[in-house]
Backbone as XML, in Angstrom:
<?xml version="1.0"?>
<chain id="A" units="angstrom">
  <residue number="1" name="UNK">
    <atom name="N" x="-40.631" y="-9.229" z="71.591"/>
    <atom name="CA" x="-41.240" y="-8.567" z="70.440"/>
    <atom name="C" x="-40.590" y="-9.036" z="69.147"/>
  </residue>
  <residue number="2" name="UNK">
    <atom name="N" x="-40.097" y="-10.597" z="69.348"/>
    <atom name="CA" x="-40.020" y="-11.125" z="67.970"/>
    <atom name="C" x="-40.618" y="-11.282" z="66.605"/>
  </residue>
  <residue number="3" name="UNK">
    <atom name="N" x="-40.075" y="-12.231" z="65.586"/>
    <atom name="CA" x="-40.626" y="-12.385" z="64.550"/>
    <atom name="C" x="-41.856" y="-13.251" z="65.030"/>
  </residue>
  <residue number="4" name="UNK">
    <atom name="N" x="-43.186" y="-13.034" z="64.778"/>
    <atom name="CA" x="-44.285" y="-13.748" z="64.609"/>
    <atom name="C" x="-44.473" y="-15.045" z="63.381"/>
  </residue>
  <residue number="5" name="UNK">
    <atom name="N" x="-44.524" y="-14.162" z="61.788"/>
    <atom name="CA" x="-44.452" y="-14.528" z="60.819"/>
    <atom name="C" x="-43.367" y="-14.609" z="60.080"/>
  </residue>
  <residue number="6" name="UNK">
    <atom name="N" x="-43.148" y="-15.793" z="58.684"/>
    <atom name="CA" x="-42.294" y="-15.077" z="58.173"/>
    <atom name="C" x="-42.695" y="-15.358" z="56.562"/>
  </residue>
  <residue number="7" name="UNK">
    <atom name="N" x="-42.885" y="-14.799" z="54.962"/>
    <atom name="CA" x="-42.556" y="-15.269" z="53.940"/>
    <atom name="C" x="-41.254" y="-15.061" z="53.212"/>
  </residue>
  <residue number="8" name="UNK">
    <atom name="N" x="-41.595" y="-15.879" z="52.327"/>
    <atom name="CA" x="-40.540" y="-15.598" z="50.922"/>
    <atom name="C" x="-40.770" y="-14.766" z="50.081"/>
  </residue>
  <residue number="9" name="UNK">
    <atom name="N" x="-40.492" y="-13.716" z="49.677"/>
    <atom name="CA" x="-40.822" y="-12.660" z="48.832"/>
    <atom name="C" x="-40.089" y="-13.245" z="47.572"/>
  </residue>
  <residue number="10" name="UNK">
    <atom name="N" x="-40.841" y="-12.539" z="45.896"/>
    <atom name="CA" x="-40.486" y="-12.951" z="45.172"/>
    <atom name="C" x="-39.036" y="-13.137" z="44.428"/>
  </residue>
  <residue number="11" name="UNK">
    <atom name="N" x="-38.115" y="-12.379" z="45.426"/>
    <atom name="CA" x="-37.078" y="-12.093" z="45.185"/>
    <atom name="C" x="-35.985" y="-13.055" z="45.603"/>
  </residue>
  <residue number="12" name="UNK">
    <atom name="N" x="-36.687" y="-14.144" z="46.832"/>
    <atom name="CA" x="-36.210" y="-15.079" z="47.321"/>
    <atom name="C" x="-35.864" y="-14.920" z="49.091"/>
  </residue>
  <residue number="13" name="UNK">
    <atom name="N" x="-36.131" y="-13.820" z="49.308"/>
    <atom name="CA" x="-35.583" y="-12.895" z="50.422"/>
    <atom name="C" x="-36.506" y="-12.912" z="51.514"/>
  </residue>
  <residue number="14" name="UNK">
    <atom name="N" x="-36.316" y="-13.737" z="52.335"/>
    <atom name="CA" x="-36.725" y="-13.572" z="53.995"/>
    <atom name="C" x="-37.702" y="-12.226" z="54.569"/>
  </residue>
  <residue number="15" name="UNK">
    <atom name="N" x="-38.965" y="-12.475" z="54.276"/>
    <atom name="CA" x="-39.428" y="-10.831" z="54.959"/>
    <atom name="C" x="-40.311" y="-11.078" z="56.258"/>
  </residue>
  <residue number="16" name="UNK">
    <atom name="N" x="-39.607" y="-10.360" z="57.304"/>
    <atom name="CA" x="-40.620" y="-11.112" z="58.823"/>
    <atom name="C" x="-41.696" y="-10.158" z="59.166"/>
  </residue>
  <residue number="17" name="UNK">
    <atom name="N" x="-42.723" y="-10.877" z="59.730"/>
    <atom name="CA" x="-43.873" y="-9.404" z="60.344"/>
    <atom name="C" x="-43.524" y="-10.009" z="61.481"/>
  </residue>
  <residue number="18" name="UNK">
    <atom name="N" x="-43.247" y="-8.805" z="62.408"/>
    <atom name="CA" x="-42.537" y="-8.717" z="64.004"/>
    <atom name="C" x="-44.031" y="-8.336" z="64.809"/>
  </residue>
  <residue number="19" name="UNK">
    <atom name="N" x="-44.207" y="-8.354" z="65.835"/>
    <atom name="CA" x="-45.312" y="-8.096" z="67.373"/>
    <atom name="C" x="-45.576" y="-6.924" z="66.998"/>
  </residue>
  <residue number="20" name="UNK">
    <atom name="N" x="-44.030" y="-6.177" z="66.846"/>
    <atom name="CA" x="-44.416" y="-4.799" z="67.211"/>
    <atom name="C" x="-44.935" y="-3.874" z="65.874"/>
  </residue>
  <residue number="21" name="UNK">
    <atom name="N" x="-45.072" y="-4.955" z="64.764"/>
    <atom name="CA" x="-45.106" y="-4.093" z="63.272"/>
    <atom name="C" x="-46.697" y="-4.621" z="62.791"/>
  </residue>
  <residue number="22" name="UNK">
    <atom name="N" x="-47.014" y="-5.960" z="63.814"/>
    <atom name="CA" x="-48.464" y="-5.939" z="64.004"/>
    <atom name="C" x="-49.164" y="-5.427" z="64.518"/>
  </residue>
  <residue number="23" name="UNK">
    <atom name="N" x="-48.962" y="-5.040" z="65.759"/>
    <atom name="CA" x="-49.776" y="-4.116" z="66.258"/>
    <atom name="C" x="-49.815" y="-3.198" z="66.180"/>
  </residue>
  <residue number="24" name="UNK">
    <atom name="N" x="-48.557" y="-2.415" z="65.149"/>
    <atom name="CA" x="-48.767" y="-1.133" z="64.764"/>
    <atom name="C" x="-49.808" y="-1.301" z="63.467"/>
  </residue>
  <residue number="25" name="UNK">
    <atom name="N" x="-49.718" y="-2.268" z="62.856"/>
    <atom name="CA" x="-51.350" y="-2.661" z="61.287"/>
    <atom name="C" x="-52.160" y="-2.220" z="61.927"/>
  </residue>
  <residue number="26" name="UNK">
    <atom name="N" x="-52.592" y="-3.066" z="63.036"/>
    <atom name="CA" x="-53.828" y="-3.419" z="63.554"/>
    <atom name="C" x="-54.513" y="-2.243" z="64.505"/>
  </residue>
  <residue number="27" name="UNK">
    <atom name="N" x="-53.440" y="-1.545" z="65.444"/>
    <atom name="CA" x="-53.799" y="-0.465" z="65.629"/>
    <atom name="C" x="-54.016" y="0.741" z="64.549"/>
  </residue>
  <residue number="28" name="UNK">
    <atom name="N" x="-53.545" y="0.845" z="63.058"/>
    <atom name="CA" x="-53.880" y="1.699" z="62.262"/>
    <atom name="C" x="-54.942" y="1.253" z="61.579"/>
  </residue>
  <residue number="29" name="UNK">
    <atom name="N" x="-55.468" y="0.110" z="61.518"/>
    <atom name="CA" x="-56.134" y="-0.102" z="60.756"/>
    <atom name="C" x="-56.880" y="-1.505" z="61.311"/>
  </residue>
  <residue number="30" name="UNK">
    <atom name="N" x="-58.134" y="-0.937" z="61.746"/>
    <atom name="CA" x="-58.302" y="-2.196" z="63.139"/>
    <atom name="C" x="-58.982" y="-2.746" z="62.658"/>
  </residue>
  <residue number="31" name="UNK">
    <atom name="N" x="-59.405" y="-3.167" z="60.968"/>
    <atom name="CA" x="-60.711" y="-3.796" z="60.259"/>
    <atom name="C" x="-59.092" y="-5.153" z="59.533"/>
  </residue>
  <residue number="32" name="UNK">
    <atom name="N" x="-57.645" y="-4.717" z="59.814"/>
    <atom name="CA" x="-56.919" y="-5.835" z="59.247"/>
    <atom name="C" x="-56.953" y="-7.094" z="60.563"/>
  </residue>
  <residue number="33" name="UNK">
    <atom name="N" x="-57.309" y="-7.067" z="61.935"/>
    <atom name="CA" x="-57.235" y="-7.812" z="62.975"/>
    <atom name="C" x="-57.748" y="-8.623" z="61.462"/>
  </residue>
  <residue number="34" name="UNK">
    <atom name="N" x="-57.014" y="-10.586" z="61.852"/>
    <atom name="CA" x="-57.536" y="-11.565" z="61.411"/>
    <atom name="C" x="-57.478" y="-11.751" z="59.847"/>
  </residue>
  <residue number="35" name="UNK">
    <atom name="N" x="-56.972" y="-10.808" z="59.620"/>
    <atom name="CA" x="-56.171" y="-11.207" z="58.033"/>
    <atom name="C" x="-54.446" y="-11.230" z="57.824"/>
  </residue>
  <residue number="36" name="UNK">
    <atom name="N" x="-54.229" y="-12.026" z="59.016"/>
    <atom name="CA" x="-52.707" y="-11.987" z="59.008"/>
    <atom name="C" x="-52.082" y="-12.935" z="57.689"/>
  </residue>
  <residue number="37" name="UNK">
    <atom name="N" x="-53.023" y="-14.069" z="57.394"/>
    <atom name="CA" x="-52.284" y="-14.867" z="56.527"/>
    <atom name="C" x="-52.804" y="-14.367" z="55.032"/>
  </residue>
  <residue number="38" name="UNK">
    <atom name="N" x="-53.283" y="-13.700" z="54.514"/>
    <atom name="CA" x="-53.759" y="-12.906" z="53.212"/>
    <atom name="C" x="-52.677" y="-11.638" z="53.742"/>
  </residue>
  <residue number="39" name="UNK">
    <atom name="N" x="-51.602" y="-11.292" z="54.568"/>
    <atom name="CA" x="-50.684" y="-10.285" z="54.671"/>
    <atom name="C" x="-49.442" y="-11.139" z="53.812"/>
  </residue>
  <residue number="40" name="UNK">
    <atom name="N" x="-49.575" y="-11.962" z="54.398"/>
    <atom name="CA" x="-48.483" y="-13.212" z="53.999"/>
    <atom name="C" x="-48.290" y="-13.574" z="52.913"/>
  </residue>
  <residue number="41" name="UNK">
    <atom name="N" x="-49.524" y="-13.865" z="52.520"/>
    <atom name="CA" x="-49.621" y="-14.657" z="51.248"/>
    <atom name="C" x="-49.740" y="-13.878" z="50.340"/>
  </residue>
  <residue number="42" name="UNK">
    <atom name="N" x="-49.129" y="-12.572" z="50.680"/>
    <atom name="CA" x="-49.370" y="-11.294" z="49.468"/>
    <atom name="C" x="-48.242" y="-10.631" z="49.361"/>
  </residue>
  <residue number="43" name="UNK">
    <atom name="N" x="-47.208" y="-11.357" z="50.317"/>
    <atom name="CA" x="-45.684" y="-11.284" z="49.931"/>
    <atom name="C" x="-45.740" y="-12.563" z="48.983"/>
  </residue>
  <residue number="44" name="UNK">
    <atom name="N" x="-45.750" y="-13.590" z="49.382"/>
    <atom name="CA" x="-45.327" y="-14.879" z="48.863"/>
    <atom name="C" x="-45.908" y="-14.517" z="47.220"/>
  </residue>
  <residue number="45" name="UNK">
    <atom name="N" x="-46.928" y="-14.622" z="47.023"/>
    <atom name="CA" x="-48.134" y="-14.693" z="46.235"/>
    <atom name="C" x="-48.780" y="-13.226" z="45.448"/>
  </residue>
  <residue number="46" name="UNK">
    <atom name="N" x="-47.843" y="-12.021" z="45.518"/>
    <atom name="CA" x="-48.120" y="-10.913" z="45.064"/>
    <atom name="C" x="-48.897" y="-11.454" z="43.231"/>
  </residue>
  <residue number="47" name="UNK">
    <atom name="N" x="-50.179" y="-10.327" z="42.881"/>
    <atom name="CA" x="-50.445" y="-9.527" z="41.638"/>
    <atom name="C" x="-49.625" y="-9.203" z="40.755"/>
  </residue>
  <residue number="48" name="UNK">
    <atom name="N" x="-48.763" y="-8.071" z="41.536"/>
    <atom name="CA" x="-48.163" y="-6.903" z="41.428"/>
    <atom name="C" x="-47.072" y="-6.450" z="42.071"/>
  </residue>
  <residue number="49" name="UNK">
    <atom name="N" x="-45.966" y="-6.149" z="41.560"/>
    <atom name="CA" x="-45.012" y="-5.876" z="43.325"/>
    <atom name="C" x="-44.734" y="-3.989" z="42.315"/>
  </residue>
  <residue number="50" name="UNK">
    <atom name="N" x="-44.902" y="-3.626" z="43.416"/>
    <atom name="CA" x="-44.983" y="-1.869" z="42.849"/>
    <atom name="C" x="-43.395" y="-1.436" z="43.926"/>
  </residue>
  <residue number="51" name="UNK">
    <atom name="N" x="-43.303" y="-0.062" z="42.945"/>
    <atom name="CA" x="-42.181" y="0.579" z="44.008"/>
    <atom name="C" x="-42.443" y="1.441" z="44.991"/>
  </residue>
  <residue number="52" name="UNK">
    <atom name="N" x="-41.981" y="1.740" z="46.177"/>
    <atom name="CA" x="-42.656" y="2.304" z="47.380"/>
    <atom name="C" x="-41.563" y="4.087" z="47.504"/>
  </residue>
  <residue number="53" name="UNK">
    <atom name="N" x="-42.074" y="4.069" z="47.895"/>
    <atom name="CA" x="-41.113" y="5.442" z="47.976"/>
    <atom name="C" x="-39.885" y="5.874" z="48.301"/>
  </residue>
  <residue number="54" name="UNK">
    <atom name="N" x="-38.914" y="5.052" z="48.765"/>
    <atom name="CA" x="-37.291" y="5.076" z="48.248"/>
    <atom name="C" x="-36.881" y="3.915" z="47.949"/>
  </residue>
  <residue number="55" name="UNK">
    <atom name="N" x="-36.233" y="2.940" z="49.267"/>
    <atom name="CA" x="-36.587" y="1.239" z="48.787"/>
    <atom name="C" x="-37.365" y="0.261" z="49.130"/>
  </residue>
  <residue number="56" name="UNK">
    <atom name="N" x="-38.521" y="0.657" z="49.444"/>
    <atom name="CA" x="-39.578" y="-0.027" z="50.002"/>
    <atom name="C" x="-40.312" y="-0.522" z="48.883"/>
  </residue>
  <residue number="57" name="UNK">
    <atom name="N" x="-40.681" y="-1.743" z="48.830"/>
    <atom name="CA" x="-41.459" y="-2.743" z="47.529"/>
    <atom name="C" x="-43.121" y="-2.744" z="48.071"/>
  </residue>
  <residue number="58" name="UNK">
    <atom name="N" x="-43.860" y="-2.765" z="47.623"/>
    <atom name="CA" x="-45.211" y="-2.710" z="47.405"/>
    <atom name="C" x="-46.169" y="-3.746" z="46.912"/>
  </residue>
  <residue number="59" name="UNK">
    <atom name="N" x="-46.410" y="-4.882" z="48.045"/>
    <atom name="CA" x="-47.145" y="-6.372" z="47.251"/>
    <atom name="C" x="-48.671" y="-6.179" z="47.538"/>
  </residue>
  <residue number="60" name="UNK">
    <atom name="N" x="-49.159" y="-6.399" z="45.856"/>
    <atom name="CA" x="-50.241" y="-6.097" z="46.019"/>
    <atom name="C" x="-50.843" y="-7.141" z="45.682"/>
  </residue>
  <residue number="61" name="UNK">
    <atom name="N" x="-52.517" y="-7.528" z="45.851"/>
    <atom name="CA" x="-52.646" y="-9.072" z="45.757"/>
    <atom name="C" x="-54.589" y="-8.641" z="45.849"/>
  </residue>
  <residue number="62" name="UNK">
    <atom name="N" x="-55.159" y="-9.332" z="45.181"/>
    <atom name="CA" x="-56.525" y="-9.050" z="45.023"/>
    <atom name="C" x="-57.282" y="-10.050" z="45.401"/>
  </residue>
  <residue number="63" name="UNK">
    <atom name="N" x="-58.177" y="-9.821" z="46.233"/>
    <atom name="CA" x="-58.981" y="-10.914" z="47.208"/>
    <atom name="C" x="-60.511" y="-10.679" z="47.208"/>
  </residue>
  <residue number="64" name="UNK">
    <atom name="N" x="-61.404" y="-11.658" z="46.358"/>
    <atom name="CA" x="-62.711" y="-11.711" z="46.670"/>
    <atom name="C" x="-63.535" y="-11.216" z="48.147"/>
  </residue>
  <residue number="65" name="UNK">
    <atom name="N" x="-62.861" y="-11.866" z="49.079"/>
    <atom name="CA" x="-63.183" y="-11.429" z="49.786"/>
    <atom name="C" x="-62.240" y="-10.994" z="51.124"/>
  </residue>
  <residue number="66" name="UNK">
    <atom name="N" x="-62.326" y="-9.960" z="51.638"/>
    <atom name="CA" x="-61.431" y="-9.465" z="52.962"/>
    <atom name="C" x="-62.439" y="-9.573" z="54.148"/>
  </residue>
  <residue number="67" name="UNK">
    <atom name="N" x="-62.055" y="-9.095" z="55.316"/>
    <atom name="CA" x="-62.726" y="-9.041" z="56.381"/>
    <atom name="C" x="-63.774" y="-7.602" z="56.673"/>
  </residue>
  <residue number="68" name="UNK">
    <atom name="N" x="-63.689" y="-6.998" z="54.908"/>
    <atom name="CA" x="-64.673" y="-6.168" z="54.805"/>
    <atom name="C" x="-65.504" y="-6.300" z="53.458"/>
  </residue>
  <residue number="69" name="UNK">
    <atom name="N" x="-64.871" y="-6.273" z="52.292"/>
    <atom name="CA" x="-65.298" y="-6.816" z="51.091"/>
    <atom name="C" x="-64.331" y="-6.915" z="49.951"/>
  </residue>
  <residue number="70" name="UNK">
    <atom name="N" x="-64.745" y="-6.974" z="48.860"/>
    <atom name="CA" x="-63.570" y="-7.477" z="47.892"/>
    <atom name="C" x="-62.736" y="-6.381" z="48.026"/>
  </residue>
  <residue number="71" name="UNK">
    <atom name="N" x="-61.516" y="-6.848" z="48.140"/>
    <atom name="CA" x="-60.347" y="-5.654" z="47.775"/>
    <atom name="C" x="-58.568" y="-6.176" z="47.754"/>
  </residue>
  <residue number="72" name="UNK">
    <atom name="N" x="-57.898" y="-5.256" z="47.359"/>
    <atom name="CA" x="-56.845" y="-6.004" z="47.122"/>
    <atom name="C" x="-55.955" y="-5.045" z="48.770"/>
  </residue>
  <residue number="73" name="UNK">
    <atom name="N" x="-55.229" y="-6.362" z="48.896"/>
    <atom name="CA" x="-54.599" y="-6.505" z="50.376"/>
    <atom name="C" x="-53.297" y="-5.470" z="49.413"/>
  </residue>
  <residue number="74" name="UNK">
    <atom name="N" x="-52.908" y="-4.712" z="50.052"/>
    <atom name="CA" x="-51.423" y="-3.869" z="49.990"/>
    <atom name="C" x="-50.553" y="-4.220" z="51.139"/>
  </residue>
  <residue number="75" name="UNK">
    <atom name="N" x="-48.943" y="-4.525" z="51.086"/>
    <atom name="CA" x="-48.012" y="-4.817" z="51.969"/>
    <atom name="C" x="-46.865" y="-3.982" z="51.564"/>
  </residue>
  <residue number="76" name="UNK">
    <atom name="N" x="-46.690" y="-3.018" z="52.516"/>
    <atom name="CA" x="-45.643" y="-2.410" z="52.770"/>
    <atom name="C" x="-44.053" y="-2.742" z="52.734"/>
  </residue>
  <residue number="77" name="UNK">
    <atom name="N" x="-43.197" y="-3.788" z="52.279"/>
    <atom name="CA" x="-42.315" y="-4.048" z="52.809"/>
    <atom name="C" x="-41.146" y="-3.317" z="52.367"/>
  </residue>
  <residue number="78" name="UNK">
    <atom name="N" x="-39.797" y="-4.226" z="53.285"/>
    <atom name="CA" x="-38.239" y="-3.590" z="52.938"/>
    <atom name="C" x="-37.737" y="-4.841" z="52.498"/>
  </residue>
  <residue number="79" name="UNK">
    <atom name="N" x="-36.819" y="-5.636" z="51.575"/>
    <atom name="CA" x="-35.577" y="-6.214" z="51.421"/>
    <atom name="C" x="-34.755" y="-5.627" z="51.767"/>
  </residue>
  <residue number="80" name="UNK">
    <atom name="N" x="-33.677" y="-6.850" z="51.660"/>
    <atom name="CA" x="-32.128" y="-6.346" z="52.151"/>
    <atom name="C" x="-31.875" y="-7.731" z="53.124"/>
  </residue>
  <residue number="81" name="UNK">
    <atom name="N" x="-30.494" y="-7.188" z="53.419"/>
    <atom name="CA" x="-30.192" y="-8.589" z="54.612"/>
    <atom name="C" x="-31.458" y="-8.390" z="55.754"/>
  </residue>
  <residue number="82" name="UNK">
    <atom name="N" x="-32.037" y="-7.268" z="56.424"/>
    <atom name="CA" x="-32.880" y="-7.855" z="56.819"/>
    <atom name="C" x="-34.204" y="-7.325" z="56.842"/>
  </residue>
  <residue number="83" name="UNK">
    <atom name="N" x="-35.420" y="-8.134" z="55.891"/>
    <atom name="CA" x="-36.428" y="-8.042" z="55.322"/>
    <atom name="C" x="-37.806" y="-7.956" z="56.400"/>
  </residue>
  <residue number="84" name="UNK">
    <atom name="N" x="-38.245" y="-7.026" z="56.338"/>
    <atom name="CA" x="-39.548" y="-6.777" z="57.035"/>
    <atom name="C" x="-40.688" y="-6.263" z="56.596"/>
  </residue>
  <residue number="85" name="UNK">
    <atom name="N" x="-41.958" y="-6.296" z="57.273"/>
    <atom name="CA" x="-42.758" y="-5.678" z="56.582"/>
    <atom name="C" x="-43.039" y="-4.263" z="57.837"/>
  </residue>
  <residue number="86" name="UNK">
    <atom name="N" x="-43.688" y="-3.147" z="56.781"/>
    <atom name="CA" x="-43.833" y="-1.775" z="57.428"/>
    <atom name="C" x="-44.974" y="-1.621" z="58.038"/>
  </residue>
  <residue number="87" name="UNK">
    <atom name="N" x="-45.974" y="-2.106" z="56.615"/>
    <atom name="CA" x="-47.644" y="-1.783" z="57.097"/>
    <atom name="C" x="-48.042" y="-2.928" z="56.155"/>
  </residue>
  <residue number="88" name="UNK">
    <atom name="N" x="-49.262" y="-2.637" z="56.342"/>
    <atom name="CA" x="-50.253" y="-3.443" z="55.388"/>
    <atom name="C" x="-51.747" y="-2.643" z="55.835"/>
  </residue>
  <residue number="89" name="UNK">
    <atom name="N" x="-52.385" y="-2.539" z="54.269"/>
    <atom name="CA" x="-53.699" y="-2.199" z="54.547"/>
    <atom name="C" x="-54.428" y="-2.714" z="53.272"/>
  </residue>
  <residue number="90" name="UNK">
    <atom name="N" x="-55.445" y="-2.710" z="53.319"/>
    <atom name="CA" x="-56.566" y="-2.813" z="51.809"/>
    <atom name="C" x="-57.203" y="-1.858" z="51.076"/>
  </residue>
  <residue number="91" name="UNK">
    <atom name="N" x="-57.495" y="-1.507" z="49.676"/>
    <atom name="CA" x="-57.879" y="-0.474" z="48.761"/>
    <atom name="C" x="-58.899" y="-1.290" z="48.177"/>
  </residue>
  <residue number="92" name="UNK">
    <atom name="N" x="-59.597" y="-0.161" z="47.493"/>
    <atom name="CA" x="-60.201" y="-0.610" z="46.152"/>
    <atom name="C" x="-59.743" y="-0.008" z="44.945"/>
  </residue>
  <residue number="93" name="UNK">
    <atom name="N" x="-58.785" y="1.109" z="45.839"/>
    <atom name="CA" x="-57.715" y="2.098" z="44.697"/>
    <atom name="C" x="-56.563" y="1.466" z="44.036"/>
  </residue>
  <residue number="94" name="UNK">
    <atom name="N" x="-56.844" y="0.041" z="42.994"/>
    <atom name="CA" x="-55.732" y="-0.196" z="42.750"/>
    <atom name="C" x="-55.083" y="0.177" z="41.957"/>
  </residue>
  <residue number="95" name="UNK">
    <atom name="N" x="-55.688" y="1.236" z="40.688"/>
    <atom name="CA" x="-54.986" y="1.911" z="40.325"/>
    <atom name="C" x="-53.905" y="3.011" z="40.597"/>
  </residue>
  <residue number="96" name="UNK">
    <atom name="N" x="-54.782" y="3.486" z="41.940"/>
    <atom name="CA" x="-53.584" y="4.978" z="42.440"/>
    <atom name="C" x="-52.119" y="4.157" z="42.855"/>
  </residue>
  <residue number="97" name="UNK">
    <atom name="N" x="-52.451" y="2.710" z="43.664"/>
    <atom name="CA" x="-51.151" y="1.874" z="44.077"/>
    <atom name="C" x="-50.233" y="1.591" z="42.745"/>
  </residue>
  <residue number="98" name="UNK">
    <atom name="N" x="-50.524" y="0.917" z="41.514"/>
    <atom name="CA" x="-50.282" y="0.635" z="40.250"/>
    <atom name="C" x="-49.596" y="1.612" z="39.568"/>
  </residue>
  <residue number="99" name="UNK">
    <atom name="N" x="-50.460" y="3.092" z="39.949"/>
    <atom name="CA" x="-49.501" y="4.576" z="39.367"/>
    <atom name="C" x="-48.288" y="4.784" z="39.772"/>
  </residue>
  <residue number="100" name="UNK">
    <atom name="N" x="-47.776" y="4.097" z="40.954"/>
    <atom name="CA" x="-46.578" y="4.204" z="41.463"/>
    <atom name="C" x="-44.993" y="4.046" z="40.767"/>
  </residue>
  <residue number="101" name="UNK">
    <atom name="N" x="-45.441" y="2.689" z="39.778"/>
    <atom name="CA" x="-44.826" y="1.959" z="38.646"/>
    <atom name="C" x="-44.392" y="0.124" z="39.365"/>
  </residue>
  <residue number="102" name="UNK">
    <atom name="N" x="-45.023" y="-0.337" z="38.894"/>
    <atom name="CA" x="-45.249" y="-1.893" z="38.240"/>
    <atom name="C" x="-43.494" y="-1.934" z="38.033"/>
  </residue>
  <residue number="103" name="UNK">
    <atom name="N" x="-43.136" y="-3.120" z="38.906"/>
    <atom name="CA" x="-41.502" y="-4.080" z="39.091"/>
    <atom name="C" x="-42.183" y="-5.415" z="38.445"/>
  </residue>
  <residue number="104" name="UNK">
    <atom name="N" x="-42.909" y="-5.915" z="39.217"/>
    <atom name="CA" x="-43.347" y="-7.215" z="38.553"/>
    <atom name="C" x="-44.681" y="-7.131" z="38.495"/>
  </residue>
  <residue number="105" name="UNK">
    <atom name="N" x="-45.166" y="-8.133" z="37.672"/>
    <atom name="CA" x="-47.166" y="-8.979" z="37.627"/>
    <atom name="C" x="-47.130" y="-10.112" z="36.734"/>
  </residue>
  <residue number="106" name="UNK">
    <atom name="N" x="-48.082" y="-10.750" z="37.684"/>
    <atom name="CA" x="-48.621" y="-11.936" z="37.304"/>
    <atom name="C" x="-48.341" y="-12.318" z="36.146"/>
  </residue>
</chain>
């Protein structure tokens, strides 16, 4: 139940999506099956990186199209020595994500 994936977050910092932190996405949210690399590329490649609710960072990233319709991909992650991601899902609420408070953008 290793690392699957891994990016560079903007911080420079190693963040892995593990077996078991995919199939917990995919079982919560079974419309993300097949958007693993728009998970990725929304660490690497964030909008927006928002703050999450203690130290969890928030990459948000806006996509014409998803595997449902336009919306912006949200990624859950942690830094630190060792960087992972929590969840990932998609909104069209990007303001309620944005209300959180804005670390970085584009």
């Amino acid at each position: 139940m290793g690392t699957m994936r891994a990016a560079i977050s903007k911080n420079g910092v190693l963040i892995r999506l593990t077996h078991k932190q995919w199939a917990h996405i995919v079982d919560s949210h079974d419309y993300m099956a097949g958007n693993m690399d728009m998970v990725m590329e929304s660490v690497e490649d964030p909008d927006y990186i928002v703050r999450g609710w203690t130290d969890e960072l928030i990459a948000l990233k806006h996509y014409e199209r998803t595997s449902i319709s336009e919306k912006y991909m949200v990624v859950v992650y942690k830094e630190g020595e060792d960087g992972f991601i929590i969840t990932a899902f998609v909104t069209s609420k990007r303001d309620k994500i944005l209300g959180r408070g804005t670390i970085w953008q584009r």
